[in-house]
C-alpha positions as CSV (number, residue, x, y, z in Angstrom):
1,X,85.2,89.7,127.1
2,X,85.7,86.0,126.6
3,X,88.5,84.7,125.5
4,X,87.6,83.4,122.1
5,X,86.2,87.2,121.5
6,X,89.2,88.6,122.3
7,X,91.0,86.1,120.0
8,X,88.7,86.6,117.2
9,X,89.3,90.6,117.5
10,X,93.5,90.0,117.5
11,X,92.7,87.6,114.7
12,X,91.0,90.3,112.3
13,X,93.6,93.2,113.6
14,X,96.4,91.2,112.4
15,X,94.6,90.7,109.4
16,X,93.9,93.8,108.5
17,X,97.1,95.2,109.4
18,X,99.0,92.4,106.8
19,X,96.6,93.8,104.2
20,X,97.3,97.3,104.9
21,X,100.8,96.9,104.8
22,X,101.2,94.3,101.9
23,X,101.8,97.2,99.5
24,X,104.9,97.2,100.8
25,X,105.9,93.9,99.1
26,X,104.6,95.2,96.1
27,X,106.4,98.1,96.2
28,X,109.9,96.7,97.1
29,X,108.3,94.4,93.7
30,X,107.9,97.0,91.2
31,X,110.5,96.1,89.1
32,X,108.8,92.4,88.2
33,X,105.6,93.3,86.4
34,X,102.6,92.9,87.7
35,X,101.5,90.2,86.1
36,X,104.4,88.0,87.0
37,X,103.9,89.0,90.8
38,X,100.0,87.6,90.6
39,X,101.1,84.4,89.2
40,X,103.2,83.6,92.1
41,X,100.7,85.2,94.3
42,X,98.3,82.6,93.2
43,X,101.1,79.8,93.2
44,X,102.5,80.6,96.8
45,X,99.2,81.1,97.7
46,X,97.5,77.3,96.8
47,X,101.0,75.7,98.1
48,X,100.2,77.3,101.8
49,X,96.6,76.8,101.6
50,X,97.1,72.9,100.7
51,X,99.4,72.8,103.7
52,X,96.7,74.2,105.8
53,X,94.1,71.3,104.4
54,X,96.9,68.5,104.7
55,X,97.0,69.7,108.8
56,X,93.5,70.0,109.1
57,X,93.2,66.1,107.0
58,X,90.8,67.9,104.7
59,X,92.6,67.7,101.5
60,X,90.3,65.3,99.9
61,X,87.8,67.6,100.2
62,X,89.4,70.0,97.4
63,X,89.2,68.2,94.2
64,X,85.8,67.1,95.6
65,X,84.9,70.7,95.4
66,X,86.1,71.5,92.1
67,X,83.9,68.8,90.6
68,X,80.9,69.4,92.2
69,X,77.9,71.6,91.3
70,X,79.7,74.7,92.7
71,X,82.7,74.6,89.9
72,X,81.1,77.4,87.8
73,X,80.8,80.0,91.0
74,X,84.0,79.2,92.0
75,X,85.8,79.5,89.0
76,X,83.8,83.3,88.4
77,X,84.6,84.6,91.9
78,X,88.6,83.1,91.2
79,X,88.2,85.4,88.1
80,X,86.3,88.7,90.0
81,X,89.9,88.3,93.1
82,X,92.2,87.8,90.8
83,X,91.2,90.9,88.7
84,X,91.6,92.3,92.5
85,X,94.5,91.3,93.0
86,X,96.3,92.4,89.7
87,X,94.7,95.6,89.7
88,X,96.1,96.2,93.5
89,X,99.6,95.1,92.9
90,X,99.8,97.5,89.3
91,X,98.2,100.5,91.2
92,X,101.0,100.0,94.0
93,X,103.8,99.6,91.9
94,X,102.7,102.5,89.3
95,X,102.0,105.1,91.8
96,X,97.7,104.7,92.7
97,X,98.7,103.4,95.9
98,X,96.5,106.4,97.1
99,X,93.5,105.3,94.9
100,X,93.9,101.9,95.5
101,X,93.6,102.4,99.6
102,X,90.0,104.9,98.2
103,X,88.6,101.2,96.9
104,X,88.7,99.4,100.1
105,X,86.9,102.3,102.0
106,X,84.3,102.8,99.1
107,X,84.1,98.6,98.9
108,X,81.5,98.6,102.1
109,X,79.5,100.8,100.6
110,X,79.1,99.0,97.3
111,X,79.0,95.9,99.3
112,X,75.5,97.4,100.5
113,X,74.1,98.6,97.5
114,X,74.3,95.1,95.9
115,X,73.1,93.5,98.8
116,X,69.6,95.5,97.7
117,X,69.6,94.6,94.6
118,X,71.0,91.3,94.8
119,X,69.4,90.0,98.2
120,X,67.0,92.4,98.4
121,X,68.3,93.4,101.7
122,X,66.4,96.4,103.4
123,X,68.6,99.8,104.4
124,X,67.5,102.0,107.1
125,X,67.2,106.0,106.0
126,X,70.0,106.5,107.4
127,X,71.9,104.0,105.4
128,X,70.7,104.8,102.4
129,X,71.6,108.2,103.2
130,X,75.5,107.0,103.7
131,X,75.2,105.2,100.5
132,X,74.4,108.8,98.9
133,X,77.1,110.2,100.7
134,X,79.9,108.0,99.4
135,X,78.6,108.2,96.3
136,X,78.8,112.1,96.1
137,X,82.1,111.4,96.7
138,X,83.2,109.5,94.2
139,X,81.5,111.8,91.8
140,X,83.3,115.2,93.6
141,X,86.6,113.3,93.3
142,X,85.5,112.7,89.8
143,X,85.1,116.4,88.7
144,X,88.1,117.3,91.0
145,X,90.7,115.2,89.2
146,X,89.3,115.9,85.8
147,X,89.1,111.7,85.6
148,X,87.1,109.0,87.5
149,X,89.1,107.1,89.8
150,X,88.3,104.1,88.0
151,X,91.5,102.0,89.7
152,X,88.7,102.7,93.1
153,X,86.1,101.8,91.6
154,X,87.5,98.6,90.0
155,X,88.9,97.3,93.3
156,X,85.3,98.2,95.0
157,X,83.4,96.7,92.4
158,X,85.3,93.3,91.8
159,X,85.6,92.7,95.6
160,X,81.9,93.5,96.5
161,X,80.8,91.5,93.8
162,X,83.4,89.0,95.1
163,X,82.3,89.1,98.3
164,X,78.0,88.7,97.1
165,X,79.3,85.8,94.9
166,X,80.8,84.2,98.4
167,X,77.8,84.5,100.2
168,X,76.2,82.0,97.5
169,X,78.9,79.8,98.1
170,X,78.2,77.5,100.9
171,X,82.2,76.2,101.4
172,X,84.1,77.2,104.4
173,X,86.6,80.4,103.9
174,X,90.1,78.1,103.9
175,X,88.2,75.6,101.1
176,X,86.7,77.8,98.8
177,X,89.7,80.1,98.6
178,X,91.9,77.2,98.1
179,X,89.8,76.1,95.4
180,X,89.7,79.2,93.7
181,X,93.7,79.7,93.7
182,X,93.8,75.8,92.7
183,X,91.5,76.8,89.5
184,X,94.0,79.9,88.9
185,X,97.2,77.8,88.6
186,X,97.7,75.8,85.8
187,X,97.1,79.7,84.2
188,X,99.7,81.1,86.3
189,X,102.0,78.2,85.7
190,X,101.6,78.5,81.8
191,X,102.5,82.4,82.7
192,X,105.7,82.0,84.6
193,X,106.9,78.7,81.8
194,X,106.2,81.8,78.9
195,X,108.3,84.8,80.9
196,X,111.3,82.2,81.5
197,X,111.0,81.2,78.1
198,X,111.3,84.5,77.3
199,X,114.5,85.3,77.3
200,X,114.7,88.7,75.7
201,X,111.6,89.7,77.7
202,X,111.2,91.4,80.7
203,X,109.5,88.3,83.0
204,X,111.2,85.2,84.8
205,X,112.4,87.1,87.4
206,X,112.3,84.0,90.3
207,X,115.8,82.7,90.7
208,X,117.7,85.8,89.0
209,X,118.1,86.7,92.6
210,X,117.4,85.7,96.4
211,X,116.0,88.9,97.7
212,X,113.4,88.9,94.4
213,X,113.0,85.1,95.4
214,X,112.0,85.4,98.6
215,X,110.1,88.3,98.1
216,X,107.6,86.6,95.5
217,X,107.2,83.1,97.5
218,X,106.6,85.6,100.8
219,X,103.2,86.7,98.2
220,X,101.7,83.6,99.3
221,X,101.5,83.8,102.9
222,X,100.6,87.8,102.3
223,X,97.7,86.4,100.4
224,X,96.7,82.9,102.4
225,X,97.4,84.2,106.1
226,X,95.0,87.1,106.2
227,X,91.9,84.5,104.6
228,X,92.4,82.4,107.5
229,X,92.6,84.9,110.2
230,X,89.8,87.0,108.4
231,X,87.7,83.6,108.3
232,X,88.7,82.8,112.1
233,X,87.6,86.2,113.1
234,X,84.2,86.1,111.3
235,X,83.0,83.1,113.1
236,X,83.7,84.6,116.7
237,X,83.2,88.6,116.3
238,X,80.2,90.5,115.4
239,X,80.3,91.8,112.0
240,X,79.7,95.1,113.2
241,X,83.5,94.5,114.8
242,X,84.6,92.9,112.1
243,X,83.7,95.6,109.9
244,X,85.1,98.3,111.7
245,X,88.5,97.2,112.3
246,X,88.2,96.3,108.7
247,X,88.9,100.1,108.0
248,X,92.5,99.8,109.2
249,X,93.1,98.3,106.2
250,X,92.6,101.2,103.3
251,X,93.9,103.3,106.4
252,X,97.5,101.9,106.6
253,X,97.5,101.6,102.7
254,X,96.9,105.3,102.3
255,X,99.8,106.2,105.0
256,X,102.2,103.9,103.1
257,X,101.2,105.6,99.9
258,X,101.9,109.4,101.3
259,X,104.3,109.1,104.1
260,X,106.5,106.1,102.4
261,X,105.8,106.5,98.7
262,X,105.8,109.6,98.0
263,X,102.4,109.9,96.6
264,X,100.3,113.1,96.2
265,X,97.4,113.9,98.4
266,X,95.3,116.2,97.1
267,X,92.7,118.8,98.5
268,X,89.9,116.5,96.1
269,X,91.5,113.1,97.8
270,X,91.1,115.2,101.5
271,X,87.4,115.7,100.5
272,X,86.4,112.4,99.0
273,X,88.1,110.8,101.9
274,X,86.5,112.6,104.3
275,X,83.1,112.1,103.1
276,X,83.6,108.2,102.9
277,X,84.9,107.8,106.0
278,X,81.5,110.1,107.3
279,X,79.3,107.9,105.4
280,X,80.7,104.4,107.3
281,X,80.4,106.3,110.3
282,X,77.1,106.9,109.8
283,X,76.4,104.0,108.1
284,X,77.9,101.6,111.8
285,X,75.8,103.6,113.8
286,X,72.7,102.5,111.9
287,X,73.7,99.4,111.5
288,X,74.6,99.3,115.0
289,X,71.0,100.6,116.1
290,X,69.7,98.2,114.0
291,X,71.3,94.8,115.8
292,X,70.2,96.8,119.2
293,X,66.8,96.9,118.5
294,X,66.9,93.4,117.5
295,X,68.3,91.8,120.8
296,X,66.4,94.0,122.5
């Protein structure tokens, strides 16, 4: 294994593992509202990323960006991750921790269906057979709960399409991300300025303490830190790696969500849980197959 392999492999575990655990923060956040906590999210998040592009002596590049021809993808996909994101940190701090972790495992899967329709990207029968699978259990965790798990399905949806949106994009991960947070801002700005002008309300919580503080400007490097290990591991890893050591991600956020939160686990989570994770098994062996055949 060379040595910028086994970097690249470190690179997405650590990034997966922040992810995983970053419900955490929003936990120990539950008593700002959510909306609050994405604002400085995105705030934090542009002040680390234009330290990152002032290192790399890049920073010129960023306005260039937002007035080129890309401005009206960029400003969409900011829209489609910061529904994510907001979604995410109101399922953790309102008790869907559980559900939330179900919409990273069923996001792959999504992923692929819209890469057929979108790309028209072929799938192998076994593939689409995995596709079926996770699908069955989304509708079996539907009938089980008496409700759809649309908190899943909304974190599945709005990253895959995130994710086909990026693909379009031809800016490197650090750039476009930055650009994106950078077009978020002046609306999280106006955000915070209205909850500290709101004095009767329930926002402005920065400065009313220095554990609440810290934890909020610690959002940003949650957020920034895993893009640029993510992106670091992408351009030295197989995506077949990448994607599989991916999966620790939804994994640590459903053991946070039962063992540390508290959160029921149901027979119909047990089921839908095990089915996805049988159709991405199935799924990385095909795919695996697949790139064999290829090299071969």
């Amino acid at each position: 294994m060379t040595t910028q392999r086994t970097t690249g492999i470190l690179s997405m575990i650590a990034a997966s593992t922040v992810w995983g655990l970053s419900s955490l923060l929003y936990h120990a956040l539950r008593h700002v509202p959510a909306t609050e906590v994405l604002a400085h999210r995105t705030l934090w998040s542009l002040v680390l990323f234009a330290a990152v592009l002032v290192w790399q002596r890049r920073m010129a590049a960023l306005p260039q960006s937002l007035r080129g021809p890309h401005l009206r993808r960029i400003v969409l996909a900011a829209l489609l991750v910061s529904l994510n994101w907001g979604v995410f940190i109101w399922a953790v701090q309102h008790g869907h921790a559980v559900e939330a972790s179900l919409g990273y495992y069923i996001y792959p899967l999504i992923a692929v269906v819209l890469g057929v329709v979108l790309f028209r990207e072929r799938l192998a029968p076994l593939q689409q057979a995995a596709a079926a699978l996770a699908g069955a259990a989304v509708v079996l965790l539907t009938w089980g709960l008496g409700a759809g798990p649309w908190i899943s399905l909304t974190l599945a949806a709005t990253f895959a399409a995130y994710g086909a949106l990026k693909k379009a994009l031809p800016l490197d991960p650090v750039l476009s991300v930055a650009a994106e947070v950078a077009v978020l801002t002046p609306l999280a700005l106006l955000w915070l300025a209205l909850a500290h002008l709101d004095g009767g309300g329930t926002g402005g919580h920065f400065g009313t303490d220095a554990w609440t503080s810290l934890l909020l400007i610690l959002c940003g490097p949650v957020t920034a830190v895993p893009l640029i290990l993510f992106a670091q591991a992408s351009r030295t890893v197989e995506m077949a790696s990448v994607g599989l050591i991916g999966y620790l991600n939804p994994t640590l956020q459903a053991f946070c969500a039962v063992a540390l939160f508290g959160e029921p686990f149901t027979r119909w989570h047990g089921i839908a849980f095990a089915l996805i994770w049988t159709a991405l098994a199935i799924y990385s062996v095909s795919a695996h197959g697949q790139r064999a055949a290829r090299r071969a």
